[in-house]
C-alpha positions as a Python dict, from the first residue, in 0.01 Angstrom:
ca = {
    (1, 'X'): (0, 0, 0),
    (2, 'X'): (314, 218, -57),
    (3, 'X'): (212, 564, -172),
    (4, 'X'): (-112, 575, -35),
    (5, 'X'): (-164, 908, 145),
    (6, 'X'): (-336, 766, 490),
    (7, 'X'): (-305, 1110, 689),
    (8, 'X'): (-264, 1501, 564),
    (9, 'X'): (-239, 1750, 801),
    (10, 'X'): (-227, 2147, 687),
    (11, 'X'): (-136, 2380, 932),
    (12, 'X'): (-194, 2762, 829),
    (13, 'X'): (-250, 3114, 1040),
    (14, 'X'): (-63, 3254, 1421),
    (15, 'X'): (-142, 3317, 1656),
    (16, 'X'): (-456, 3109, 1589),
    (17, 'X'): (-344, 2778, 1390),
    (18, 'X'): (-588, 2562, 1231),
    (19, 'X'): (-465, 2210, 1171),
    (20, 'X'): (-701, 2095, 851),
    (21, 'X'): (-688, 1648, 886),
    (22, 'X'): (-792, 1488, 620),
    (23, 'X'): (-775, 1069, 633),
    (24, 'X'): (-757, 836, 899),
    (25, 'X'): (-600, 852, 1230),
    (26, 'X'): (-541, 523, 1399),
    (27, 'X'): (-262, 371, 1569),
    (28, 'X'): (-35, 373, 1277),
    (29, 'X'): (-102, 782, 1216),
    (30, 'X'): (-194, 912, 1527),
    (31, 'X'): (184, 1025, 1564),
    (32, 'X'): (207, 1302, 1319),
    (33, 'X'): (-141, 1435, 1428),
    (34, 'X'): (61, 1431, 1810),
    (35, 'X'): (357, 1556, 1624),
    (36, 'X'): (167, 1875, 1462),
    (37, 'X'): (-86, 1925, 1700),
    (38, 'X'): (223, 1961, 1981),
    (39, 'X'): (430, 2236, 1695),
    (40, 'X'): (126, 2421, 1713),
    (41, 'X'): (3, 2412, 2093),
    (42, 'X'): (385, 2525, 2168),
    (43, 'X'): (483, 2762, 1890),
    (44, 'X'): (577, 3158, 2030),
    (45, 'X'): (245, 3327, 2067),
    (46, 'X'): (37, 3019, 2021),
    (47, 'X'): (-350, 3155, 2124),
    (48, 'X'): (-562, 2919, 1968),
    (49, 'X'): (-549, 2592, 1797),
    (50, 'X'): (-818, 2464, 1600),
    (51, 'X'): (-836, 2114, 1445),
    (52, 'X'): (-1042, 2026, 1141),
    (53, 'X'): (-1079, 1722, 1084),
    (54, 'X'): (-1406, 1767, 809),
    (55, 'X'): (-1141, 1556, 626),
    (56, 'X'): (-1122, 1235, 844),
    (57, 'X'): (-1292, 936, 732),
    (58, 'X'): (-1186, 733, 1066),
    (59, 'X'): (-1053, 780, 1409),
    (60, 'X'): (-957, 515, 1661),
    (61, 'X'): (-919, 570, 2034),
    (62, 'X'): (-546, 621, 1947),
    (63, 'X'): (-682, 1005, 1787),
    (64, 'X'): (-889, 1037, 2058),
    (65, 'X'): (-578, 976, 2250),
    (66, 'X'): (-391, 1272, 2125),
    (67, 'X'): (-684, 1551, 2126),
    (68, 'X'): (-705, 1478, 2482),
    (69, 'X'): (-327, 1479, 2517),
    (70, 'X'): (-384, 1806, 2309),
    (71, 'X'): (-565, 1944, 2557),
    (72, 'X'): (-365, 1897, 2851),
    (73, 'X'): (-92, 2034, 2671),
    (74, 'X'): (-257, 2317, 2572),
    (75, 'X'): (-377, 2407, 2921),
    (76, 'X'): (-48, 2418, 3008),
    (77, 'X'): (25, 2657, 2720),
    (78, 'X'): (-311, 2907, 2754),
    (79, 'X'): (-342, 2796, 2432),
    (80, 'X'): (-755, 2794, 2333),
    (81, 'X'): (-791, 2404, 2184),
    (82, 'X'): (-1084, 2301, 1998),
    (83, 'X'): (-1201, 2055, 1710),
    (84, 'X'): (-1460, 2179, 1490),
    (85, 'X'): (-1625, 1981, 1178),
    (86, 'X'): (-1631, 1591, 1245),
    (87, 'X'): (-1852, 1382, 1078),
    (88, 'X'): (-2149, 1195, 1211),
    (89, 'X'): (-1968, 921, 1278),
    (90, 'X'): (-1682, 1101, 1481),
    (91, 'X'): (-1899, 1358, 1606),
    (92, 'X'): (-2107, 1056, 1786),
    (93, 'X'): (-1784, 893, 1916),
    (94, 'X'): (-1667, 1201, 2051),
    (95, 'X'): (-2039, 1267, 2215),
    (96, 'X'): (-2008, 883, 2334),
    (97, 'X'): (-1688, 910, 2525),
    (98, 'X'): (-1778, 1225, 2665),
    (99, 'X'): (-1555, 1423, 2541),
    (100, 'X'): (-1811, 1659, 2329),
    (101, 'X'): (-1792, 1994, 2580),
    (102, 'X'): (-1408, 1953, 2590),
    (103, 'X'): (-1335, 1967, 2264),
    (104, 'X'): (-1558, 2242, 2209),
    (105, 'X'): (-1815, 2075, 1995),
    (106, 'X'): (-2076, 2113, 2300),
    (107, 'X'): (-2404, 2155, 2200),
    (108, 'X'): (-2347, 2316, 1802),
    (109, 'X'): (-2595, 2128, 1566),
    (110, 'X'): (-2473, 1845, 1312),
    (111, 'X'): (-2426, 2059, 1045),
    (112, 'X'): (-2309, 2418, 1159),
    (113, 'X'): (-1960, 2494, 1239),
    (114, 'X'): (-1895, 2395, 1559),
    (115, 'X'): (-1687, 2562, 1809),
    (116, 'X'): (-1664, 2597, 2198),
    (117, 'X'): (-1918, 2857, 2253),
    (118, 'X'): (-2181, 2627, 2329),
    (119, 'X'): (-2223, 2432, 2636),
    (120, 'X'): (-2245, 2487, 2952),
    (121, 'X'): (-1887, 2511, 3180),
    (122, 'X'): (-1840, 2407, 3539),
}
């Protein structure tokens, strides 16, 4: 399966970064994601990063791994960390695993762009 593009991240914009994913990230891709999402939590000046992943077909609990290791890095950063755009299927894994309010998705309708101003916080 050599040449097969399984992951593309695009990374464009400072202080506020948004990572664009397009593809599947599993165990085998999860480490760039990590690798990209970490260059852009930590860059100088980092406010916001935003992670688009309209793109990705799949994610295992290895992705969901890294946004929440994402977001404990960025909390350690003041960096503003949210993922906006999955798909049904994603979006209902994320809502599953509870993870919905911290990623900023919250309450933002199914097809709407979907960032952390809704929800409640505690």
């Amino acid at each position: 399966m050599e040449g097969i593009v399984m992951l593309r991240i695009t990374a464009e914009g400072h202080p506020s970064t948004r990572l664009s994913v397009t593809g599947e990230v599993d165990l085998s891709t999860a480490p760039e994601l990590e690798r990209d999402l970490g260059t852009a939590i930590t860059a100088d000046g980092a406010e916001s990063v935003i992670v688009d992943v309209a793109g990705v077909s799949f994610m295992d609990s290895a992705g969901l791994r890294v946004l929440v290791g994402g977001l404990r890095q960025a909390e350690e950063h003041d960096v503003r960390l949210t993922v906006e755009n999955p798909q049904s299927q994603l979006r209902k894994i994320i809502e599953i695993t509870g993870l919905a309010d911290v990623l900023g998705l919250g309450a933002a309708s199914a097809g709407g762009p979907m960032t952390g101003s809704g929800g409640t916080q505690g």
